[in-house]
C-alpha atoms as a printed R data frame, in Angstrom:
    type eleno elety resid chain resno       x      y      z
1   ATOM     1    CA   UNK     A     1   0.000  0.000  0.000
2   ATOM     2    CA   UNK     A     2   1.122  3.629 -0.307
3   ATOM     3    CA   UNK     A     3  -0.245  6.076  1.284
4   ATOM     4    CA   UNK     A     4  -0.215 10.441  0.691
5   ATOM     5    CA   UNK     A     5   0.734 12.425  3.495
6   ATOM     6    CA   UNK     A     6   0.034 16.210  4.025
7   ATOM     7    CA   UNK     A     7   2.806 18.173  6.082
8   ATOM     8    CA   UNK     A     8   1.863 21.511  7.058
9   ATOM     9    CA   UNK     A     9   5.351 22.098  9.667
10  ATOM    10    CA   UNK     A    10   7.970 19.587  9.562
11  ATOM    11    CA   UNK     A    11   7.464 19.102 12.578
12  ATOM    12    CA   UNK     A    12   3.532 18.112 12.881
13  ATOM    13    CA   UNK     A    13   4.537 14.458 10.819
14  ATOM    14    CA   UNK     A    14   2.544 11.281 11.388
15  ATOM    15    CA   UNK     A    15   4.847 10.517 14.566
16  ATOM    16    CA   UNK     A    16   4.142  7.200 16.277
17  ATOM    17    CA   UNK     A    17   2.132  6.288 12.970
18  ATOM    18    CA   UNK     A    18   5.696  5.986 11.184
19  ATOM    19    CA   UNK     A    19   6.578  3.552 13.306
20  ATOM    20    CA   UNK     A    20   3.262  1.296 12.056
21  ATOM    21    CA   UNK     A    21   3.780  2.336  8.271
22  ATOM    22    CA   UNK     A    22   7.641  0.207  8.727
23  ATOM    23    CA   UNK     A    23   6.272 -2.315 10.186
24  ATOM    24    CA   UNK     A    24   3.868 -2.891  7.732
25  ATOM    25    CA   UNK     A    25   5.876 -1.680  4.470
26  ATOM    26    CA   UNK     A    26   3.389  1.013  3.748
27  ATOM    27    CA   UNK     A    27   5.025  3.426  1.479
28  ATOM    28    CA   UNK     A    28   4.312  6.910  2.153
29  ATOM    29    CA   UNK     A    29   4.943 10.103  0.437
30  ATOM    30    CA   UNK     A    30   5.098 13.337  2.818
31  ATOM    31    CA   UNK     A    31   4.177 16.996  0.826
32  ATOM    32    CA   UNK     A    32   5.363 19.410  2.718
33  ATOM    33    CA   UNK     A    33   2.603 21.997  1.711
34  ATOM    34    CA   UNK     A    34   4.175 25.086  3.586
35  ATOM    35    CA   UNK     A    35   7.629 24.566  1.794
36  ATOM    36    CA   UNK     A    36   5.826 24.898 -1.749
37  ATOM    37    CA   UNK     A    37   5.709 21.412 -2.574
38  ATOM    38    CA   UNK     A    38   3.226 20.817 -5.194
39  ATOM    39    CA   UNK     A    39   0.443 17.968 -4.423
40  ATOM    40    CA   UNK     A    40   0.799 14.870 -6.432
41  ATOM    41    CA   UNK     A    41  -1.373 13.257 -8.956
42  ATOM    42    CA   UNK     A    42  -4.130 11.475 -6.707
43  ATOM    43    CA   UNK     A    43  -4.619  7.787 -8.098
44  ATOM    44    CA   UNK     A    44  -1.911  6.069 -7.324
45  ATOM    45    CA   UNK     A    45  -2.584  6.280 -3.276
46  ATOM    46    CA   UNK     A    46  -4.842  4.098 -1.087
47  ATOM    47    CA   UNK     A    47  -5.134  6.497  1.941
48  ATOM    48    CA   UNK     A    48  -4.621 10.320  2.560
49  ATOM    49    CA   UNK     A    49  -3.518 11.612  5.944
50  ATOM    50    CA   UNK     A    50  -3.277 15.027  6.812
51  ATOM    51    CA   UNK     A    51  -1.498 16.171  9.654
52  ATOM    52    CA   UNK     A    52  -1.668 19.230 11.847
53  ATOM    53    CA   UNK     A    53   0.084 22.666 11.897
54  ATOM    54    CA   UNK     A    54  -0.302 26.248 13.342
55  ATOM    55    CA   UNK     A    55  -2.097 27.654 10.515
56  ATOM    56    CA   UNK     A    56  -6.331 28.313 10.073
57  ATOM    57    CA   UNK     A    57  -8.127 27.038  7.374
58  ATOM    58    CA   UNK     A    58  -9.284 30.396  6.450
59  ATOM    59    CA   UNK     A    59  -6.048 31.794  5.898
60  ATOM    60    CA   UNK     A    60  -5.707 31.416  2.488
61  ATOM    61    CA   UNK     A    61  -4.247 34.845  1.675
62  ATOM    62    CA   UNK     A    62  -1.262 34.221  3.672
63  ATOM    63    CA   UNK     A    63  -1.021 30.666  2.726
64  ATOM    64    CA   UNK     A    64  -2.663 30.387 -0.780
65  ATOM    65    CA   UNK     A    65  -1.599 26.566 -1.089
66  ATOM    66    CA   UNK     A    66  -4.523 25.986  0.998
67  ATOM    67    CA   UNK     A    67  -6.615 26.391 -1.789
68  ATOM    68    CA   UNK     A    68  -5.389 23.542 -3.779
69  ATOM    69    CA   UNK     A    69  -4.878 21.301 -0.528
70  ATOM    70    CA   UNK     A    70  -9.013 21.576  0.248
71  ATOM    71    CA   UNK     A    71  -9.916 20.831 -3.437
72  ATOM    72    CA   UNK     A    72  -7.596 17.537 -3.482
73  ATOM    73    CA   UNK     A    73  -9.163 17.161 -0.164
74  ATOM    74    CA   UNK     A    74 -12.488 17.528 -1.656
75  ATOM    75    CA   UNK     A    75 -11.654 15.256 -4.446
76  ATOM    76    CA   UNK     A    76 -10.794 12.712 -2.415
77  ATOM    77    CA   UNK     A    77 -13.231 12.000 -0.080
78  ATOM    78    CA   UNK     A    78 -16.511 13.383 -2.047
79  ATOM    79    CA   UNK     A    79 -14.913 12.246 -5.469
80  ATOM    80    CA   UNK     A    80 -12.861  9.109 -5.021
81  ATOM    81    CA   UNK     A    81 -14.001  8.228 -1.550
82  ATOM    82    CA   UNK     A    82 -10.693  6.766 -0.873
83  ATOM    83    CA   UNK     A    83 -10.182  6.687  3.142
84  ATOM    84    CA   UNK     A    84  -9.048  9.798  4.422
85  ATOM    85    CA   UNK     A    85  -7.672 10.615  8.135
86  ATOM    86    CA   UNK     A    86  -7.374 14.178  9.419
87  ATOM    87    CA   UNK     A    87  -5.554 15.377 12.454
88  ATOM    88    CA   UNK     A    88  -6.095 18.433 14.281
89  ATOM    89    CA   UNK     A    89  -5.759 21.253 11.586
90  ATOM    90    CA   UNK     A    90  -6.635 17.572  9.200
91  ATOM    91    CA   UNK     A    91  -9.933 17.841 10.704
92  ATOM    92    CA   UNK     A    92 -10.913 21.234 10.211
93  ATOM    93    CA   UNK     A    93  -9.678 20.623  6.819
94  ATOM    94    CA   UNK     A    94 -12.050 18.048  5.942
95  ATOM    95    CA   UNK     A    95 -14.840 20.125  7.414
96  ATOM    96    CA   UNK     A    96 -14.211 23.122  5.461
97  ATOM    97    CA   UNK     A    97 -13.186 21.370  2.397
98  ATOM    98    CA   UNK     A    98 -17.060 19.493  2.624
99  ATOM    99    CA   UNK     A    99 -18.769 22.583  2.937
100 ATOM   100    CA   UNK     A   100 -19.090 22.832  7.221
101 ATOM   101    CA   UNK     A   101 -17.920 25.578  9.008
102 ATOM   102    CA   UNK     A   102 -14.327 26.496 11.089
103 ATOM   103    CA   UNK     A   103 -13.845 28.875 13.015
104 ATOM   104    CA   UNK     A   104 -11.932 30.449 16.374
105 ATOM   105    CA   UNK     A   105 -13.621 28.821 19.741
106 ATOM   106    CA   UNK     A   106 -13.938 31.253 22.630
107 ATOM   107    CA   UNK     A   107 -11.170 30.028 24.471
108 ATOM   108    CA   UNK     A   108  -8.265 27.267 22.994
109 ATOM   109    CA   UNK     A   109  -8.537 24.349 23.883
110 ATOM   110    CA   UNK     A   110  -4.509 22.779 25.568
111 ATOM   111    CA   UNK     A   111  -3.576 19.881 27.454
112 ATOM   112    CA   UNK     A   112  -3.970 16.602 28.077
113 ATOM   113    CA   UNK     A   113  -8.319 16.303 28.234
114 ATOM   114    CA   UNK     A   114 -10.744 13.900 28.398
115 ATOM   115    CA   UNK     A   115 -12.607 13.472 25.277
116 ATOM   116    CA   UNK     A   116 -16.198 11.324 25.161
117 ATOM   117    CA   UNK     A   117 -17.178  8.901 22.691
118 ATOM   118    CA   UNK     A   118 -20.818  9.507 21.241
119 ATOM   119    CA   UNK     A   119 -23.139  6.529 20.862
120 ATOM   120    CA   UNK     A   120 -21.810  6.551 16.880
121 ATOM   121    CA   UNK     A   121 -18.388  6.869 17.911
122 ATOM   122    CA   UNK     A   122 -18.504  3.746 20.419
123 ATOM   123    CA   UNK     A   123 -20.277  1.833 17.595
124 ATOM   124    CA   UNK     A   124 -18.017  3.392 14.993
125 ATOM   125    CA   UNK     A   125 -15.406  0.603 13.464
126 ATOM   126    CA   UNK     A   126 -12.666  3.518 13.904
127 ATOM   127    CA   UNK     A   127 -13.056  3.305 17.413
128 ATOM   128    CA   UNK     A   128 -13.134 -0.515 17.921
129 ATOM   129    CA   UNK     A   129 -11.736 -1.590 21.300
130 ATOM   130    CA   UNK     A   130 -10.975  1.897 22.379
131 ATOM   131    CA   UNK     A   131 -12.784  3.100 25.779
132 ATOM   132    CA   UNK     A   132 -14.950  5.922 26.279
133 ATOM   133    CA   UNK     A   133 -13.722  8.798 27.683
134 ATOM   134    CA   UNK     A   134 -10.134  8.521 26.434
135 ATOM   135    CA   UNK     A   135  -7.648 11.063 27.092
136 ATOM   136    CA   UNK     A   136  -5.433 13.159 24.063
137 ATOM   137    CA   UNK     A   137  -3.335 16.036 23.464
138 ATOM   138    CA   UNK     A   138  -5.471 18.820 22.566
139 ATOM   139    CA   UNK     A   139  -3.661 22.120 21.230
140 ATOM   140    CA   UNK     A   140  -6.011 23.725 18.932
141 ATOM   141    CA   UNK     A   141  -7.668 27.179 18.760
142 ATOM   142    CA   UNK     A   142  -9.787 26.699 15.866
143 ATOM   143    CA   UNK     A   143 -12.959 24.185 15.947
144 ATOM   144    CA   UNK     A   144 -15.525 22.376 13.184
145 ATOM   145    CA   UNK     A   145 -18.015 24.688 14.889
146 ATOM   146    CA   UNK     A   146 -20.425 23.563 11.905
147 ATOM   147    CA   UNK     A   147 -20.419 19.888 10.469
148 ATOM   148    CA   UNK     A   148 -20.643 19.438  6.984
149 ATOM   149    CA   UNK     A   149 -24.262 17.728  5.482
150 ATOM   150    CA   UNK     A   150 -24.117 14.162  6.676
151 ATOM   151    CA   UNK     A   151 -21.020 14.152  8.500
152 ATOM   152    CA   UNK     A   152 -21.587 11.775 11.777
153 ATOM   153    CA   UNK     A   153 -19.999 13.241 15.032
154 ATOM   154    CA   UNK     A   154 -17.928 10.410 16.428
155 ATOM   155    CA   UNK     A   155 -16.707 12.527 19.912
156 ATOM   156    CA   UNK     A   156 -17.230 15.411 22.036
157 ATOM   157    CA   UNK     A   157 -15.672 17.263 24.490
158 ATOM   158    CA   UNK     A   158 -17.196 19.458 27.017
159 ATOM   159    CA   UNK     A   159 -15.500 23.160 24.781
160 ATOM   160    CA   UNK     A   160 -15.429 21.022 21.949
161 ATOM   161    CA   UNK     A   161 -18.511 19.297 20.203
162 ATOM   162    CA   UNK     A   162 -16.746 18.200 17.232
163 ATOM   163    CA   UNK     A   163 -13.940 15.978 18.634
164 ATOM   164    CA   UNK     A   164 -13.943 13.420 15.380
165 ATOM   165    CA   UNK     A   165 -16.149 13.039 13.070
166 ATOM   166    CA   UNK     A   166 -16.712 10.201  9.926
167 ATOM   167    CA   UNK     A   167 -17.839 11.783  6.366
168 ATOM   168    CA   UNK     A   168 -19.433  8.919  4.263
169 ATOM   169    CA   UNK     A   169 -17.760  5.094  5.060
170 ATOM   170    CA   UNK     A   170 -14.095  6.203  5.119
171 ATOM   171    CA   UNK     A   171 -13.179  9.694  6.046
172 ATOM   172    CA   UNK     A   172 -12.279 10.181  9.302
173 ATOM   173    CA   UNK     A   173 -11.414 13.769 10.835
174 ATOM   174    CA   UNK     A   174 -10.338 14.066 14.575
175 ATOM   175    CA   UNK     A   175  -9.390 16.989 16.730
176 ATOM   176    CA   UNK     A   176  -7.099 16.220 18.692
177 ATOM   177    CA   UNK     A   177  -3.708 14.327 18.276
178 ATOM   178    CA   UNK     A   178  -2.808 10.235 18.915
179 ATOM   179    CA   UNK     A   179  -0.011 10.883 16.687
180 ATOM   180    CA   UNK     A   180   2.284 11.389 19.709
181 ATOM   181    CA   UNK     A   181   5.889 10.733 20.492
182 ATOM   182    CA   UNK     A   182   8.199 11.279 23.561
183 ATOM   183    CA   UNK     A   183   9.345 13.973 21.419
184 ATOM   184    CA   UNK     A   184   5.992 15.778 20.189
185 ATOM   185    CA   UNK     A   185   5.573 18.426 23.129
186 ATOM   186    CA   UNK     A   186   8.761 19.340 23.474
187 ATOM   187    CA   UNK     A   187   8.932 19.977 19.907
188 ATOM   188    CA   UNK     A   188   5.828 21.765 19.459
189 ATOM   189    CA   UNK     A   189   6.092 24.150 22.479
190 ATOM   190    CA   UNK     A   190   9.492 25.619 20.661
191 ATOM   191    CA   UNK     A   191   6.681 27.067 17.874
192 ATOM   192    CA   UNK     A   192   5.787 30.329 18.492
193 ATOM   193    CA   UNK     A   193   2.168 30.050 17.831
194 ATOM   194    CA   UNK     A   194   1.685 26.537 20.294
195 ATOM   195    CA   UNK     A   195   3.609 28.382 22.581
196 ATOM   196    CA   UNK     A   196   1.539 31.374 22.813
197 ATOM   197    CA   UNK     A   197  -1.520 29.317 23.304
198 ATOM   198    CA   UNK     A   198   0.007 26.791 25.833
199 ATOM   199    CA   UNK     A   199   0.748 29.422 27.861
200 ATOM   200    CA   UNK     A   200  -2.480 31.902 27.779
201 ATOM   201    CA   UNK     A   201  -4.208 28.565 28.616
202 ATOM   202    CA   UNK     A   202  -2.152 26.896 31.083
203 ATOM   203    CA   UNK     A   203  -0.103 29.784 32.690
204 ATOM   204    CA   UNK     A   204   3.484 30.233 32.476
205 ATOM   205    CA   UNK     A   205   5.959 27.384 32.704
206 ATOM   206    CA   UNK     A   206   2.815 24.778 31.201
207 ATOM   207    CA   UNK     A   207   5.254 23.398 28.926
208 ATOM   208    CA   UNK     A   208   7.360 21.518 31.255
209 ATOM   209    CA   UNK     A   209   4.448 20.325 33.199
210 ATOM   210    CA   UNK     A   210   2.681 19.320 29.846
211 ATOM   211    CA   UNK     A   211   5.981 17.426 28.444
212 ATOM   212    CA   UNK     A   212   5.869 15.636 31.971
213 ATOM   213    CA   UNK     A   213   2.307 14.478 31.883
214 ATOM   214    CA   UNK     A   214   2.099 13.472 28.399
215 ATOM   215    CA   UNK     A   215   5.421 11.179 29.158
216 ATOM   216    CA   UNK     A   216   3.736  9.736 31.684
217 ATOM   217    CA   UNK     A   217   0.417  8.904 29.720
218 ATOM   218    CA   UNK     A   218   2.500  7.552 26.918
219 ATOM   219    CA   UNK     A   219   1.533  3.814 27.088
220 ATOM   220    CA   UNK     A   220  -1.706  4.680 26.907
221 ATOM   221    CA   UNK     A   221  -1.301  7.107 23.811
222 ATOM   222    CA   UNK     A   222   0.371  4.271 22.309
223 ATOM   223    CA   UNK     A   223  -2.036  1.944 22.957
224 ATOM   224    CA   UNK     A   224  -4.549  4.100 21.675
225 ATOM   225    CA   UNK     A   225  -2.765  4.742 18.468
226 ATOM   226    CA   UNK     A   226  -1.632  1.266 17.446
227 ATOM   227    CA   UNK     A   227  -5.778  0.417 17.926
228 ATOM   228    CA   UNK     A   228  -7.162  3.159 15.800
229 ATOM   229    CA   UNK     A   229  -4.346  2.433 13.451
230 ATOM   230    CA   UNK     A   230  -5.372 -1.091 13.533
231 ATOM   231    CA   UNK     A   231  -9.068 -0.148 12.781
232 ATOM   232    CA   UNK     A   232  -8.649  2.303 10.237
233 ATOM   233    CA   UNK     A   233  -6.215 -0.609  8.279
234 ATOM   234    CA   UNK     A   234  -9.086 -2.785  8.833
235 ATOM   235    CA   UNK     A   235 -11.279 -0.687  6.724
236 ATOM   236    CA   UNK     A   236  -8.809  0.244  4.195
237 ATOM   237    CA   UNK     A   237  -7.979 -3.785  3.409
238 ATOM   238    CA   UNK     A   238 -12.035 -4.060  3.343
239 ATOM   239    CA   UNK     A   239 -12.386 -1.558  1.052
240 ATOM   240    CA   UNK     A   240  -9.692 -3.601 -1.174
């Protein structure tokens, strides 16, 4: 299998998911959208994954690539209906690209939060084996305030009532990240923008206390990963 990833920061990749790509020789081609990389020819993937970054979807002015990455987006999932997972700023990509709505929440939403399976989630296959609430990195400012027409909500939270969402049989969009590392906190509280936000949430000095707690919780984020991964393969090899 080979599967299209888009990179919005280098440093927002598909993390612990790598690790499951090896393991199962997926091939997998990274864009990095904000260094000007062009997007590929579509028809030679079997999944799209589109990872997170500091950017809005609206911000096309500043970041005109956007443009082109929600119309392959769109082309995908309403198009090809290929399966399709989103991440974070993924997510509100999907939702925008489908015709829902994104924008700012009152207050960002940073930490390490509980996040609530609804009774579609917990019967969702994506979800398979996972318990309800789970815990996740959350770091975003920006929400899927509106879903788009027929979109399913899979999870809530109690600031956030779009926490994943399926569009049609195999695109998934989730809001906050299982794509974690040892490595992925530390990393992202060196950019600016996560920064900012980690600490008007959290207070000053969050970001060692968030890099500790997230270390701690690892086995679980693992465990959490390798079974969503595990689903969402499951529905990929059905589909084939």
């Amino acid at each position: 299998m080979r599967f299209l990833v888009f990179q919005h920061i280098a440093i927002e990749h598909p993390g612990i998911f790598r690790d499951f790509f090896a393991a199962d020789g997926i091939q997998w081609d990274a864009v990095e959208l904000d260094e000007g990389e062009e997007i590929p020819g579509l028809a030679d993937y079997d999944a799209l994954w589109v990872m997170g970054g500091p950017m809005d979807v609206w911000e096309e002015t500043e970041h005109p690539w956007l443009k082109a990455e929600k119309q392959a987006i769109r082309e995908w999932v309403k198009d090809r209906a290929k399966p399709y997972l989103g991440l974070c700023l993924g997510h509100q990509l999907l939702g925008a690209a489908m015709g829902g709505r994104v924008d700012k929440m009152p207050q960002a939403e940073v930490g390490i939060l509980d996040i609530n399976l609804t009774a579609a989630g917990r019967a969702d296959p994506l979800f398979e084996g996972i318990a309800s609430p789970l815990q996740a990195l959350q770091w975003h400012g920006a929400a899927v305030l509106d879903a788009p027409e027929g979109a399913v909500i899979l999870a809530d939270s109690p600031v956030c009532a779009n926490q994943a969402m399926r569009i049609g049989d195999l695109a998934y969009g989730l809001q906050y990240h299982t794509e974690l590392t040892t490595e992925t906190v530390p990393e992202w509280g060196e950019v600016p923008a996560y920064a900012c936000a980690l600490d008007e949430t959290l207070g000053q000095g969050a970001l060692q206390r968030l890099t500790t707690e997230a270390a701690a919780k690892m086995p679980v984020f693992a465990r959490d990963s390798r079974r969503l991964y595990d689903n969402f393969m499951g529905l990929l090899r059905k589909r084939s």
